[in-house]
MISELUM-858794 format. One line per 10 residues: number of its first residue (from 1); for each residue x, y, z of C-alpha. Coordinates in steps of 0.25 Angstrom, whole numbers, plus 5000, padded with zeros to 4 digits. Layout:
residues N
NUM = X:Y:Z  ...
end
This chain:
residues 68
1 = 5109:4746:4985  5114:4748:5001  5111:4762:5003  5123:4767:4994  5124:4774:4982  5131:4767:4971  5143:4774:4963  5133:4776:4950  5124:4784:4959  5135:4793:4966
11 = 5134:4807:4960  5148:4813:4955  5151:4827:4948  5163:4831:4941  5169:4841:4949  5185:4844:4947  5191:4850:4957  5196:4863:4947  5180:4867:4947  5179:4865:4961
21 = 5192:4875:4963  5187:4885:4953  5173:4887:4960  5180:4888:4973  5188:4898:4967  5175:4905:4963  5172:4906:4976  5183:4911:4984  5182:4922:4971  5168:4925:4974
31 = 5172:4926:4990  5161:4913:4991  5153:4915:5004  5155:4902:5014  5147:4889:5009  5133:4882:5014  5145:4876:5024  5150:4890:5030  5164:4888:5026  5171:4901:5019
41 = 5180:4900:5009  5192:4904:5019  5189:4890:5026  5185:4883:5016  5199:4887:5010  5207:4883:5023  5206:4870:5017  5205:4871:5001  5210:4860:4995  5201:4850:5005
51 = 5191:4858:5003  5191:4858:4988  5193:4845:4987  5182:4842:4997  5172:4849:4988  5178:4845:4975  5177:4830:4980  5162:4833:4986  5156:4839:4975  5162:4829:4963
61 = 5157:4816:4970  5142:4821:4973  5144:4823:4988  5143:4837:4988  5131:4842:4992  5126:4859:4995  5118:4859:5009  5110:4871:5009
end
């Protein structure tokens, strides 16, 4: 192989995009504190949808990763 993963080797979760609004939900209920990133849930809601999406899309194709 040259270096690259193959398609049978690329992780991939079923994420749907309702679980990711319903645990967003939960946060902004709960009052979530600002991520490992800083961001607050103000900001992050400045741009919602793109935000979401952003996640949603990170998360469901592997490429979403916690950095502690």
């Amino acid at each position: 192989m040259n270096g690259s993963r193959s398609q049978a080797e690329t992780k991939s979760f079923y994420i749907s995009k309702s679980m990711v609004w319903e645990a967003y939900l939960r946060v902004k209920d709960n009052r979530g504190a600002p991520g490992v990133d800083g961001v607050s849930i103000g900001r992050f809601e400045q741009n919602l949808k793109g935000n979401l999406y952003k996640l949603w899309n990170r998360m469901s194709s592997g490429s979403y990763f916690l950095r502690r």
